[in-house]
C-alpha positions in Angstrom: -17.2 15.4 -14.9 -18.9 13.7 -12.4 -18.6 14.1 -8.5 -18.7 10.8 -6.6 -17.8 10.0 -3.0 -14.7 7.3 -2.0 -12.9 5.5 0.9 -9.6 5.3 0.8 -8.5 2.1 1.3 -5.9 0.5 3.8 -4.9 -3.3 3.1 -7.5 -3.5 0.5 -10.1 -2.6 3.5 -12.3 1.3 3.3 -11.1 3.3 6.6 -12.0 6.3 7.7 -14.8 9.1 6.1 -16.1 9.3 2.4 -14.5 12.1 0.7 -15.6 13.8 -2.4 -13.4 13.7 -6.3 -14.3 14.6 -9.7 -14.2 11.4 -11.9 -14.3 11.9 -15.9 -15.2 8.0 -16.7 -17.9 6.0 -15.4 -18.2 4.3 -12.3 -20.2 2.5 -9.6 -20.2 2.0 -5.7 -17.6 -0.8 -5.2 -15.3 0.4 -7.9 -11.8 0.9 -7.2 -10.2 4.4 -8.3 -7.0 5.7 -7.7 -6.0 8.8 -6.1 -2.0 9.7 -6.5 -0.2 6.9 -5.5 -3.4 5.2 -3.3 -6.5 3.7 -3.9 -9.8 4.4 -2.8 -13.3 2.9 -3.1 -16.5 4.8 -4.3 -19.2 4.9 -2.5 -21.4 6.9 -4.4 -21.9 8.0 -7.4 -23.3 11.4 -8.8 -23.7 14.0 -5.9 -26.3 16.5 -6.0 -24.9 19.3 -8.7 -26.0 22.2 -6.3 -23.9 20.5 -3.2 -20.8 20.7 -4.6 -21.1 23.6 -6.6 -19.2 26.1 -4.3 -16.2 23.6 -4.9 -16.3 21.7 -7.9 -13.6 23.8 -9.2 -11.5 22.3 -6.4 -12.6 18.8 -6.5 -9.5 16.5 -7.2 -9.8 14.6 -10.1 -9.3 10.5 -9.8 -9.0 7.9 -12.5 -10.6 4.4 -12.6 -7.5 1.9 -11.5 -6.8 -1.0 -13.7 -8.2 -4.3 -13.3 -5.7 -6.6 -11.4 
């Protein structure tokens, strides 16, 4: 798994603060992953192992969305 940080987005435009997921395919900044029933974009990609390993457990896992 990897740990990236995303944006969700809001008319196809990143609002408010990064928040962290667990992602098990590969992706890069710009990317467009889904979260539930919204989208997000990354931001970043692989966080530093030892920040998030007090919660990694809890991390919510995103997919890649489909190309449109």
């Amino acid at each position: 798994m990897i740990a990236i940080k995303a944006r969700y987005l809001k008319h196809d435009v990143a609002i408010g603060k990064e928040y962290t997921f667990g992602i098990n395919t590969i992706v890069k900044p710009g990317d467009v992953v889904k979260i539930g029933n919204v989208k997000a974009v990354v931001t970043s990609v692989d966080e530093n192992e030892e920040e998030i390993a007090e919660y990694k457990d809890k991390l919510k896992i995103v997919e890649k969305a489909e190309e449109e």
